[in-house]
N, C-alpha and C positions, 0 to 999 in steps of 0.2 A: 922126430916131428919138429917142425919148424911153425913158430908162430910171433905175429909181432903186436906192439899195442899202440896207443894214440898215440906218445911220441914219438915215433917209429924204431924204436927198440925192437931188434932181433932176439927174440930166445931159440933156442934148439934144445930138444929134451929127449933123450932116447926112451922108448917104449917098452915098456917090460915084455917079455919074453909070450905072457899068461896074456896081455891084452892085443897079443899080435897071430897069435893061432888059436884057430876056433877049439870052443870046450866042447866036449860032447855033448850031443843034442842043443847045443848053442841058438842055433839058427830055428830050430821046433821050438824054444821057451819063445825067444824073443818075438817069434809068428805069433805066438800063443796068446805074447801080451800085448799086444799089440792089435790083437782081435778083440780079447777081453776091452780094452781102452775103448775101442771104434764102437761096440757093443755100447759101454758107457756113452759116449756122448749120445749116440742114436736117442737111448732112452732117456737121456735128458732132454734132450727136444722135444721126444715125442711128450713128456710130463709135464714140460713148461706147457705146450699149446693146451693138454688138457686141462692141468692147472687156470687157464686164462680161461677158459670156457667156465669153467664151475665157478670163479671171481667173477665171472661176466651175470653170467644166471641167477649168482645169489644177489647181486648187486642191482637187480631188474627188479628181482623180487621183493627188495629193499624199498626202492622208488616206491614200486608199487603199493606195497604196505603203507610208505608215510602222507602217499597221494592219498588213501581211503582213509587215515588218518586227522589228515587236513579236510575232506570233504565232509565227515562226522562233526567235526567239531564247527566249523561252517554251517552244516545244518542246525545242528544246536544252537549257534548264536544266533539264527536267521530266526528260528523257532522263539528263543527268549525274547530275540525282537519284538517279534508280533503280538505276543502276548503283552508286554507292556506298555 
């Protein structure tokens, strides 16, 4: 194998014998993980977008609570208003 770096340095390096013919069942693990990984990201997407959806929802529900919060107490001072 031949490989060079930024200052254009040539290396040559021979390959061991184990990394040059396949292992048994070599090509089935490597499919294997390589399905398992693509699996992995899928379901991380699919958990981000859910995840965004539930931070979305609680976060409405948030507003909303601190809107009927602020209107409560509005009434209240509007109410002690009048009486004094």
């Amino acid at each position: 194998m031949a490989y060079g770096d930024e200052m254009g340095q040539l290396n040559l390096r021979e390959v061991p014998v184990t990394m040059r013919v396949l292992q048994e069942n070599e090509e089935e693990t490597i499919k294997a993980f390589w399905d398992r990984e693509i699996e992995k990201c899928e379901f991380v997407a699919k958990r981000r977008v859910e995840m965004r959806s539930d931070f979305e929802t609680r976060q409405k529900a948030e507003d909303i609570r601190k809107a009927k919060e602020e209107q409560m107490r509005d009434t209240m001072e509007s109410a002690r208003a009048e009486r004094e």
